[in-house]
Backbone as XML, in Angstrom:
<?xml version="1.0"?>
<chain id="A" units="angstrom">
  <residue number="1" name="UNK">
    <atom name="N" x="212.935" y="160.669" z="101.216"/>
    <atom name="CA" x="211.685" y="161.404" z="101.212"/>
    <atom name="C" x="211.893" y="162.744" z="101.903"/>
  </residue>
  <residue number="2" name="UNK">
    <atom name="N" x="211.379" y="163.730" z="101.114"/>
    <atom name="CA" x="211.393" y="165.103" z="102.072"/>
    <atom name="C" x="210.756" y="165.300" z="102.383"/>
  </residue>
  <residue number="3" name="UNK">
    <atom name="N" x="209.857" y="164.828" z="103.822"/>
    <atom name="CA" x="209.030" y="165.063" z="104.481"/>
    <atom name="C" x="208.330" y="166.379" z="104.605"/>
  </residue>
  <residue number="4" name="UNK">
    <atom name="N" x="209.034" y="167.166" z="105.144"/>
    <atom name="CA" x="208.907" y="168.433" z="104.844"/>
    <atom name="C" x="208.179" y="169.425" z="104.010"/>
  </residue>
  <residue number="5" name="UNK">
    <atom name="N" x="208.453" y="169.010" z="102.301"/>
    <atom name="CA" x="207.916" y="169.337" z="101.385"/>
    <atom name="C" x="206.436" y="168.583" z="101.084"/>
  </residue>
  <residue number="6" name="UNK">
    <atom name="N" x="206.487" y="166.888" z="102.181"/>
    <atom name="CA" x="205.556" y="165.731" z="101.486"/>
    <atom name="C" x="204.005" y="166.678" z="102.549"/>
  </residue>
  <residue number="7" name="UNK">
    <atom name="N" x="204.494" y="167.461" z="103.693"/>
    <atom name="CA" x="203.474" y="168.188" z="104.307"/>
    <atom name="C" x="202.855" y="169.040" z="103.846"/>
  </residue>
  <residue number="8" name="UNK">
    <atom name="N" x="203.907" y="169.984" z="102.977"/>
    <atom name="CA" x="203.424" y="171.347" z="102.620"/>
    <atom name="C" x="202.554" y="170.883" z="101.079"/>
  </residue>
  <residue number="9" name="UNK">
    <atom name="N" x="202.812" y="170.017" z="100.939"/>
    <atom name="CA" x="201.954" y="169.989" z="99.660"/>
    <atom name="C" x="201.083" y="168.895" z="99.731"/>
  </residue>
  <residue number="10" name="UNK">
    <atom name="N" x="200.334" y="168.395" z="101.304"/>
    <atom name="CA" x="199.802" y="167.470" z="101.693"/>
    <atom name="C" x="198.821" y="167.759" z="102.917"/>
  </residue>
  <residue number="11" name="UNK">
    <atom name="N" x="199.020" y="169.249" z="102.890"/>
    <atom name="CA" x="198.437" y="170.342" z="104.001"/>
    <atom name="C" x="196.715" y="169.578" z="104.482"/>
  </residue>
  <residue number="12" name="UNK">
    <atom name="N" x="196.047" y="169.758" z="103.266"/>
    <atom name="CA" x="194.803" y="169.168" z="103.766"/>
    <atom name="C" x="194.720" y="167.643" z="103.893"/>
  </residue>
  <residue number="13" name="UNK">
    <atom name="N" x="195.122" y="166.310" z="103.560"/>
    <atom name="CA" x="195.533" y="165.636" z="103.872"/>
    <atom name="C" x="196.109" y="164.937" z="105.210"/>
  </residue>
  <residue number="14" name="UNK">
    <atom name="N" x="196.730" y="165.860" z="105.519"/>
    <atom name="CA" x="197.708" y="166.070" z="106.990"/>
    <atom name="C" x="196.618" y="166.334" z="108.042"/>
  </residue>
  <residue number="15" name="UNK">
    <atom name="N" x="196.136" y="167.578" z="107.385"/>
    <atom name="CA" x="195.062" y="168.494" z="109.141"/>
    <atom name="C" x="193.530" y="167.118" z="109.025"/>
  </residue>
  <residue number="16" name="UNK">
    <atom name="N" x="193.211" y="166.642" z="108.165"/>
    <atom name="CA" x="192.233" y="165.788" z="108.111"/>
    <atom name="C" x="192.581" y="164.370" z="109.076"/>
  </residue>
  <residue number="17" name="UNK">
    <atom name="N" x="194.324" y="164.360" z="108.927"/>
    <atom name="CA" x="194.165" y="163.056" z="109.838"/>
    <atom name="C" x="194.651" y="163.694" z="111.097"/>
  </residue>
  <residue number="18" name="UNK">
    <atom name="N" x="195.161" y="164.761" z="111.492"/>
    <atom name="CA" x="195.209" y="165.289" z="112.313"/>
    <atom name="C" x="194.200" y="165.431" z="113.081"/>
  </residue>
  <residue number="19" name="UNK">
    <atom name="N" x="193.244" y="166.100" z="112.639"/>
    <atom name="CA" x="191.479" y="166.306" z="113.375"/>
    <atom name="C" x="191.134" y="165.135" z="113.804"/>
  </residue>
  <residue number="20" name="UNK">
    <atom name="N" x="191.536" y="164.383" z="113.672"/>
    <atom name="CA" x="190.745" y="162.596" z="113.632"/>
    <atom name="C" x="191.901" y="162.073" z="115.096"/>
  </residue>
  <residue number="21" name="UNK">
    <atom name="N" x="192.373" y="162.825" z="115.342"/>
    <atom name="CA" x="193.266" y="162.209" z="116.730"/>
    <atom name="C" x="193.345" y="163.617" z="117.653"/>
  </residue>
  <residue number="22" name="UNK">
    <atom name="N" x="192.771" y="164.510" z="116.689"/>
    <atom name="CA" x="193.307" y="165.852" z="118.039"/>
    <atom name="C" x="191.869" y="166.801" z="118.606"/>
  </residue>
  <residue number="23" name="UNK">
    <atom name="N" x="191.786" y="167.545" z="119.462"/>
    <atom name="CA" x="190.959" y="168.607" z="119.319"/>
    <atom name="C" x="190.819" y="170.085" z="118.260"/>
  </residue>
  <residue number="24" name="UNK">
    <atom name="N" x="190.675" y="169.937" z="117.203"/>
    <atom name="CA" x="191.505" y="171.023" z="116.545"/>
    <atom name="C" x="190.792" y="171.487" z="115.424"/>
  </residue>
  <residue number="25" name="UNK">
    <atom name="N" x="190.184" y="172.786" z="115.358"/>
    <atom name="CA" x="189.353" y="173.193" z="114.224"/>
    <atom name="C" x="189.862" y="174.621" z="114.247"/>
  </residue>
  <residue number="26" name="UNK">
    <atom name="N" x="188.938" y="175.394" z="113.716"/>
    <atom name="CA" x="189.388" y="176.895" z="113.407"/>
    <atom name="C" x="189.442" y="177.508" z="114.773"/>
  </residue>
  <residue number="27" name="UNK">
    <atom name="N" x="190.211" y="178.273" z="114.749"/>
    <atom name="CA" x="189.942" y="179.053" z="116.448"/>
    <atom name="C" x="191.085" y="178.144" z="117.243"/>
  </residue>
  <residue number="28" name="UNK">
    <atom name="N" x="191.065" y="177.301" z="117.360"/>
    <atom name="CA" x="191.700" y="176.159" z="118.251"/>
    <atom name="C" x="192.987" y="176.318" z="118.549"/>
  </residue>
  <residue number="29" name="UNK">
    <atom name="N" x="193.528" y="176.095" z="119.629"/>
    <atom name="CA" x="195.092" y="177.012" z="119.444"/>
    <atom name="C" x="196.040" y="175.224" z="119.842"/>
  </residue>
  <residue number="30" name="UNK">
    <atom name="N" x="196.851" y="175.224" z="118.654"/>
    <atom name="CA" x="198.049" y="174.250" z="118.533"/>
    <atom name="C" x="199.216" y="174.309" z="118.843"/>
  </residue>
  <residue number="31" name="UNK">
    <atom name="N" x="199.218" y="173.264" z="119.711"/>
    <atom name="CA" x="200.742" y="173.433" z="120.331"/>
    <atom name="C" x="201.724" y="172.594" z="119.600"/>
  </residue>
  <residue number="32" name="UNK">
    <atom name="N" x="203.230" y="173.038" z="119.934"/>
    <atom name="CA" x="204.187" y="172.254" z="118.801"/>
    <atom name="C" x="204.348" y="170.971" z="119.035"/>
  </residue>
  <residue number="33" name="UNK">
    <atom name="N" x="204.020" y="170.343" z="120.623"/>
    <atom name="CA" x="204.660" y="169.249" z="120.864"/>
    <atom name="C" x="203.133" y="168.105" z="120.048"/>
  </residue>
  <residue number="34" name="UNK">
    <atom name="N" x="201.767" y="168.972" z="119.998"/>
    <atom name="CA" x="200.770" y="168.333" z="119.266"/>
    <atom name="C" x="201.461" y="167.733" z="118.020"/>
  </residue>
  <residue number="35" name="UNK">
    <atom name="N" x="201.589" y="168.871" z="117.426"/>
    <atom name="CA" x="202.015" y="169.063" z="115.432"/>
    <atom name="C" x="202.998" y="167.950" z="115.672"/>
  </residue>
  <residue number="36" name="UNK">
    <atom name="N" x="203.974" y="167.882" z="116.299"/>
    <atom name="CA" x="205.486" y="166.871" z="116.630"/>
    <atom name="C" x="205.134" y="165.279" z="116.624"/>
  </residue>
  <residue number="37" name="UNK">
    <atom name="N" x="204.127" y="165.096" z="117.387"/>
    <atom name="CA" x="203.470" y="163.535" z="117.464"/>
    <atom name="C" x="202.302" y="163.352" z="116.126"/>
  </residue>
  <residue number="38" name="UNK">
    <atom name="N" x="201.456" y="164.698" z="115.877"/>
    <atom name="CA" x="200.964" y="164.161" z="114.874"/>
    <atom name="C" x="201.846" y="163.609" z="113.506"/>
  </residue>
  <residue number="39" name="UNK">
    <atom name="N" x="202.956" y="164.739" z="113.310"/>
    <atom name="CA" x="203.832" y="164.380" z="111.924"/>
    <atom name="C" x="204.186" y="162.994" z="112.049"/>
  </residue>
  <residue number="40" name="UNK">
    <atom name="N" x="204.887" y="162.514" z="113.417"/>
    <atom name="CA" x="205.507" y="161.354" z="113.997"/>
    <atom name="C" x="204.498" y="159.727" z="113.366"/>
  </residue>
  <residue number="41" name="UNK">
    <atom name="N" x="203.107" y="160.865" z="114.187"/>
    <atom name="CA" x="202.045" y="159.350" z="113.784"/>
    <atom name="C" x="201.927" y="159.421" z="112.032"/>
  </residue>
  <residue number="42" name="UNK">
    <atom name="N" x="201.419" y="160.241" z="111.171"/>
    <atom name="CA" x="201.026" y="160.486" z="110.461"/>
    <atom name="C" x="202.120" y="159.693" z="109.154"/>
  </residue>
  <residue number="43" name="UNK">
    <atom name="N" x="203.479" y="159.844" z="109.422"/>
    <atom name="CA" x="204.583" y="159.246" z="108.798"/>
    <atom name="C" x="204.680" y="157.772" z="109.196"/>
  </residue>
  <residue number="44" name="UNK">
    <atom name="N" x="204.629" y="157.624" z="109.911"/>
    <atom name="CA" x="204.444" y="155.780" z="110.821"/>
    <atom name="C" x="203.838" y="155.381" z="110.196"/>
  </residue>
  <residue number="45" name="UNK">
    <atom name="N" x="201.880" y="155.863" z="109.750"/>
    <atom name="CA" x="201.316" y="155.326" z="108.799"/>
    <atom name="C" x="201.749" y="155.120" z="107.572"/>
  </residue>
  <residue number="46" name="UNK">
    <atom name="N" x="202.545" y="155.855" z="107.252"/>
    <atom name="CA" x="203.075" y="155.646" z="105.928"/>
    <atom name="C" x="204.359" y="154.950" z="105.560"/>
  </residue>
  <residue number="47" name="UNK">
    <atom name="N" x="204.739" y="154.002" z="106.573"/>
    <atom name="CA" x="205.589" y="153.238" z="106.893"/>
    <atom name="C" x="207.018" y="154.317" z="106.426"/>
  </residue>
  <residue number="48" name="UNK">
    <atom name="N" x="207.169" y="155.220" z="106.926"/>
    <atom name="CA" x="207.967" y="156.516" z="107.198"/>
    <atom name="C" x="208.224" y="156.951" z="108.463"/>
  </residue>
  <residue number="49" name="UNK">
    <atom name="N" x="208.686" y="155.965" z="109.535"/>
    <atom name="CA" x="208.839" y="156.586" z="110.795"/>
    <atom name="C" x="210.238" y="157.868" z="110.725"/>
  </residue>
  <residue number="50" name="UNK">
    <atom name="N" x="209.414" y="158.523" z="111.693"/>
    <atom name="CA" x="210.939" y="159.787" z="111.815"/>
    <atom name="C" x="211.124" y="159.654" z="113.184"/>
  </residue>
  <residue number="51" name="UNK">
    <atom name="N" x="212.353" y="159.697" z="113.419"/>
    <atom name="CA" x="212.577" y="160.310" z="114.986"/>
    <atom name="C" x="212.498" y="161.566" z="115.498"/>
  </residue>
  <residue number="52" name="UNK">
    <atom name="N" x="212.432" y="161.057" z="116.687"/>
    <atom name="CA" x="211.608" y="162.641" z="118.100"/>
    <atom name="C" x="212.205" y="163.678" z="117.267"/>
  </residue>
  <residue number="53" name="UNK">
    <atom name="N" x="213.744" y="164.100" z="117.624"/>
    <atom name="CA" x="214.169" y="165.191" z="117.366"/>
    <atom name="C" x="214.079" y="165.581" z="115.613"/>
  </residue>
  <residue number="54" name="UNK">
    <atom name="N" x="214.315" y="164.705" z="114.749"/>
    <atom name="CA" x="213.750" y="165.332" z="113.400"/>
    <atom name="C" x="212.348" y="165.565" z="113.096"/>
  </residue>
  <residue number="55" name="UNK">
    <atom name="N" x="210.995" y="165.247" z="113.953"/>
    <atom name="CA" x="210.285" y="165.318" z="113.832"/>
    <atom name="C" x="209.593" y="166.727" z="114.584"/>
  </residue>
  <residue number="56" name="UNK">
    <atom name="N" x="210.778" y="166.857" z="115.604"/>
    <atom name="CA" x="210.552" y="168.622" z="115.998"/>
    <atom name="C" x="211.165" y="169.534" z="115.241"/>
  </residue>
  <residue number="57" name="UNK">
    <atom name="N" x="212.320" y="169.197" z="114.556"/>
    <atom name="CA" x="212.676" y="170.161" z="113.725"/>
    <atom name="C" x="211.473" y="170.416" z="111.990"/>
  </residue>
  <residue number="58" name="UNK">
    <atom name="N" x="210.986" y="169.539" z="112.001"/>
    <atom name="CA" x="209.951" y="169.335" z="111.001"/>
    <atom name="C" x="209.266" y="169.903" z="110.948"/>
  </residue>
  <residue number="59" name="UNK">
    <atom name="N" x="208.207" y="169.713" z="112.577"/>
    <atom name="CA" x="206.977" y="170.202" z="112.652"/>
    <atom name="C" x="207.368" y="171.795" z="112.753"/>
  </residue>
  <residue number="60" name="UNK">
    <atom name="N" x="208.814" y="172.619" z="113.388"/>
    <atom name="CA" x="208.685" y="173.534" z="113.660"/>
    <atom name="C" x="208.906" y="174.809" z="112.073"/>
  </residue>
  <residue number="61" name="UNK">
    <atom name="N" x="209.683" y="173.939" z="111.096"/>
    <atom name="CA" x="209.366" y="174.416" z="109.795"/>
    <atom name="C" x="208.212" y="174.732" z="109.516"/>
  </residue>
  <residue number="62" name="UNK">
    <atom name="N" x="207.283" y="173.158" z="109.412"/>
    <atom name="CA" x="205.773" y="172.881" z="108.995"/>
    <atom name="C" x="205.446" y="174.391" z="109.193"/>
  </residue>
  <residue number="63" name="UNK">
    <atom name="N" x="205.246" y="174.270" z="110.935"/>
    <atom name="CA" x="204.562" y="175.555" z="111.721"/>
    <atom name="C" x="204.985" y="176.893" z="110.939"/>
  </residue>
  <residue number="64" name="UNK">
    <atom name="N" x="206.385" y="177.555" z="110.763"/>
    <atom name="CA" x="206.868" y="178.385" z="110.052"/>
    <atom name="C" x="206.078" y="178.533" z="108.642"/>
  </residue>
  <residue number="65" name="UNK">
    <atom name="N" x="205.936" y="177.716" z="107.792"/>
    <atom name="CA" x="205.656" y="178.133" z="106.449"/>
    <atom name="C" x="203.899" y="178.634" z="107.044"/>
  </residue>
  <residue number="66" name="UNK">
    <atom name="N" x="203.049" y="177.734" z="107.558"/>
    <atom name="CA" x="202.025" y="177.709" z="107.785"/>
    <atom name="C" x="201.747" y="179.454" z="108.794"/>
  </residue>
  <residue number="67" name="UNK">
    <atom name="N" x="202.451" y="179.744" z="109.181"/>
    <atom name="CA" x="202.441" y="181.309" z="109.814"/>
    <atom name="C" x="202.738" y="182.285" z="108.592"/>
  </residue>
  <residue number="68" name="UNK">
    <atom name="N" x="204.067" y="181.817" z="107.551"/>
    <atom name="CA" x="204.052" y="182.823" z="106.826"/>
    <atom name="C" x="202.527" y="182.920" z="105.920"/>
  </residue>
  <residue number="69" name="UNK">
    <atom name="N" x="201.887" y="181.740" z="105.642"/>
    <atom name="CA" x="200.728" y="181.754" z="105.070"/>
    <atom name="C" x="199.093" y="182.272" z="105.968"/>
  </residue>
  <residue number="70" name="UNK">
    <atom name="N" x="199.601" y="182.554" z="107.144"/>
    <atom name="CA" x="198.618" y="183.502" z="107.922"/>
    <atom name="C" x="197.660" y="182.304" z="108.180"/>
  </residue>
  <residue number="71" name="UNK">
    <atom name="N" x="197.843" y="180.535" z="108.261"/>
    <atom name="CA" x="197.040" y="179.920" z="108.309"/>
    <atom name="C" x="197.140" y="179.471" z="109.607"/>
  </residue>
  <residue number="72" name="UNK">
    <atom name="N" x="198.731" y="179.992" z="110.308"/>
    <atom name="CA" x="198.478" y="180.025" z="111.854"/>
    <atom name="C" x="198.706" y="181.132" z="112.363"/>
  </residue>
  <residue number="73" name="UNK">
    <atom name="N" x="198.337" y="181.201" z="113.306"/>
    <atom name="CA" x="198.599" y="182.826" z="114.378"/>
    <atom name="C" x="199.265" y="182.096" z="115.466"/>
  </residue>
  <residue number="74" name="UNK">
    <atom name="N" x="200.218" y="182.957" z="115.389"/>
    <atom name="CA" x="201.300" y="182.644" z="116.729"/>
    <atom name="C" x="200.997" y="183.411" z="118.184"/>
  </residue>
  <residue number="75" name="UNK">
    <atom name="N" x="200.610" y="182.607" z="118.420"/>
    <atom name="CA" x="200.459" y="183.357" z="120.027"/>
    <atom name="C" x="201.788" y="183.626" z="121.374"/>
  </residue>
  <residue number="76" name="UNK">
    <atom name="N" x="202.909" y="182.190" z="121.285"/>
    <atom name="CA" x="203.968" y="182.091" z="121.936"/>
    <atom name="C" x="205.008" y="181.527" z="120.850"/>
  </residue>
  <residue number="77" name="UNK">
    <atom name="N" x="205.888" y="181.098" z="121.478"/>
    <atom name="CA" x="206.809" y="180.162" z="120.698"/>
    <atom name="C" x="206.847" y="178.936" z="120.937"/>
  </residue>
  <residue number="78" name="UNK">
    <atom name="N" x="205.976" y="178.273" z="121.087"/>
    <atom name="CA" x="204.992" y="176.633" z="121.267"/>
    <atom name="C" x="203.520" y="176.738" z="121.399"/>
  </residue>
  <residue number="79" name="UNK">
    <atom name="N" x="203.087" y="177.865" z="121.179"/>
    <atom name="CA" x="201.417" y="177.706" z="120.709"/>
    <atom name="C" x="201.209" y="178.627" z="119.771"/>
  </residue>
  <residue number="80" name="UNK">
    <atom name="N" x="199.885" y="178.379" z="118.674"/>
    <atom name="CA" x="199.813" y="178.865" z="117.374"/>
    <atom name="C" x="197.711" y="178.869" z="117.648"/>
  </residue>
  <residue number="81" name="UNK">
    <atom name="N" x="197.281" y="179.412" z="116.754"/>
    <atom name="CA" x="195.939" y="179.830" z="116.808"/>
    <atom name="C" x="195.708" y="179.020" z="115.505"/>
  </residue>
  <residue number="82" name="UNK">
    <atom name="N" x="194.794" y="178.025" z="115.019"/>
    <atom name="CA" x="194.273" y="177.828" z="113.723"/>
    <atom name="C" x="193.264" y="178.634" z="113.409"/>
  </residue>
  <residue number="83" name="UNK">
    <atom name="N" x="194.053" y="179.533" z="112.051"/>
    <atom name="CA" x="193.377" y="180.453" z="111.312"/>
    <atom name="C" x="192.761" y="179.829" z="109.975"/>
  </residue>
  <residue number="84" name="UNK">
    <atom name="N" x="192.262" y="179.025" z="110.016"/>
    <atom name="CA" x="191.565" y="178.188" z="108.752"/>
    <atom name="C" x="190.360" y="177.580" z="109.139"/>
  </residue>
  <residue number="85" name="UNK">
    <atom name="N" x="189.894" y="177.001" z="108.129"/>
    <atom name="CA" x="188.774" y="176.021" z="108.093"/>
    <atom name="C" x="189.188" y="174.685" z="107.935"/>
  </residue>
  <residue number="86" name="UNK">
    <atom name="N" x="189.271" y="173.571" z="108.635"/>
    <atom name="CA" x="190.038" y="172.228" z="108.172"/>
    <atom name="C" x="188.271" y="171.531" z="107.816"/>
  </residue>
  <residue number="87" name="UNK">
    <atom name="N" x="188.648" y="171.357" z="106.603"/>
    <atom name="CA" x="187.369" y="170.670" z="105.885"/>
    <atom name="C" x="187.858" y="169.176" z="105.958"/>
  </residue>
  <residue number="88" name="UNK">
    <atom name="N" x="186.883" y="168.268" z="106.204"/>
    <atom name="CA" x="187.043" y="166.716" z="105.975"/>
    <atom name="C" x="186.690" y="166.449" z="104.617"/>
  </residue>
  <residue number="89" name="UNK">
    <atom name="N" x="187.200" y="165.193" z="104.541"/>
    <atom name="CA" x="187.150" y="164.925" z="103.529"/>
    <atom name="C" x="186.307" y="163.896" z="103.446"/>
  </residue>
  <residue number="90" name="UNK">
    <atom name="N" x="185.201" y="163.715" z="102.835"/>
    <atom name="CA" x="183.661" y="163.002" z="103.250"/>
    <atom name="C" x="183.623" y="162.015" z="102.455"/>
  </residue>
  <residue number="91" name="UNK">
    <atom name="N" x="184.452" y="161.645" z="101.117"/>
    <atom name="CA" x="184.678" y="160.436" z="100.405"/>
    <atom name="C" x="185.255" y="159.661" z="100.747"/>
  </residue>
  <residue number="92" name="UNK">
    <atom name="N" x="186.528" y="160.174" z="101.443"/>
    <atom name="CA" x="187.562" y="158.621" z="101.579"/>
    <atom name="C" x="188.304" y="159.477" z="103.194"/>
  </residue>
  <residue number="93" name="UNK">
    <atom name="N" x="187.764" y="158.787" z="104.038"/>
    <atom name="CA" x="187.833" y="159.294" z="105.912"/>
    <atom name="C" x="188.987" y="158.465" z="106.359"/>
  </residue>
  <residue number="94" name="UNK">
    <atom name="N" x="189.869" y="158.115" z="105.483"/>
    <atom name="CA" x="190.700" y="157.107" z="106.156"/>
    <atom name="C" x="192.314" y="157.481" z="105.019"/>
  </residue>
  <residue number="95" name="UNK">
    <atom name="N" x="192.300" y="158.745" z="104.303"/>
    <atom name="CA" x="192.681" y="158.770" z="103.035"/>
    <atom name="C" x="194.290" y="159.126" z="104.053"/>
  </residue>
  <residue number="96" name="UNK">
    <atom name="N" x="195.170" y="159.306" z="103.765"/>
    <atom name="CA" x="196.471" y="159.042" z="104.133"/>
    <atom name="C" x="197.747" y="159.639" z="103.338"/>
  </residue>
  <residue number="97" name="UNK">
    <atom name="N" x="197.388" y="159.202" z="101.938"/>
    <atom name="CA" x="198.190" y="159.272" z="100.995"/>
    <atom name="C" x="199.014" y="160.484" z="100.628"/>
  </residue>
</chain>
């Protein structure tokens, strides 16, 4: 599985179960070691565990594409600004997939 790619094209998916364990909406500033445990949990559910260190090299891609897309603002080099709207998803609150 390329995790990696299973994020970027799983973006809303991801920040929906993300929001549901973190403090984190527009404005909200994200740190890497957050993004690192969410990918960690988020793959576990999907009976996809990753380990610590591939799961920092992951999240710190994730983070990368998500800056080139202006959907984070980098403030340091372990905190990021969410420049989006993370909409829930009001049909299925438990969706994963």
């Amino acid at each position: 599985m390329n995790y990696l790619q299973h994020l970027k094209e799983n973006e809303r998916i991801f920040f929906n179960f993300m929001k549901r364990n973190y403090p984190l909406y527009e404005q909200s500033n994200l740190f890497l070691r957050d993004m690192q445990y969410a990918i960690m949990s988020y793959f576990e559910l999907k009976e996809k565990p990753l380990k610590y260190e591939m799961a920092e090299e992951i999240a710190k891609e994730f983070i990368k594409s998500l800056v080139k897309k202006n959907k984070l603002l980098e403030l340091n080099n372990k905190t990021w600004k969410v420049n989006f709207i993370i909409e829930s998803n009001k049909h299925n609150n438990t969706e994963v997939a």
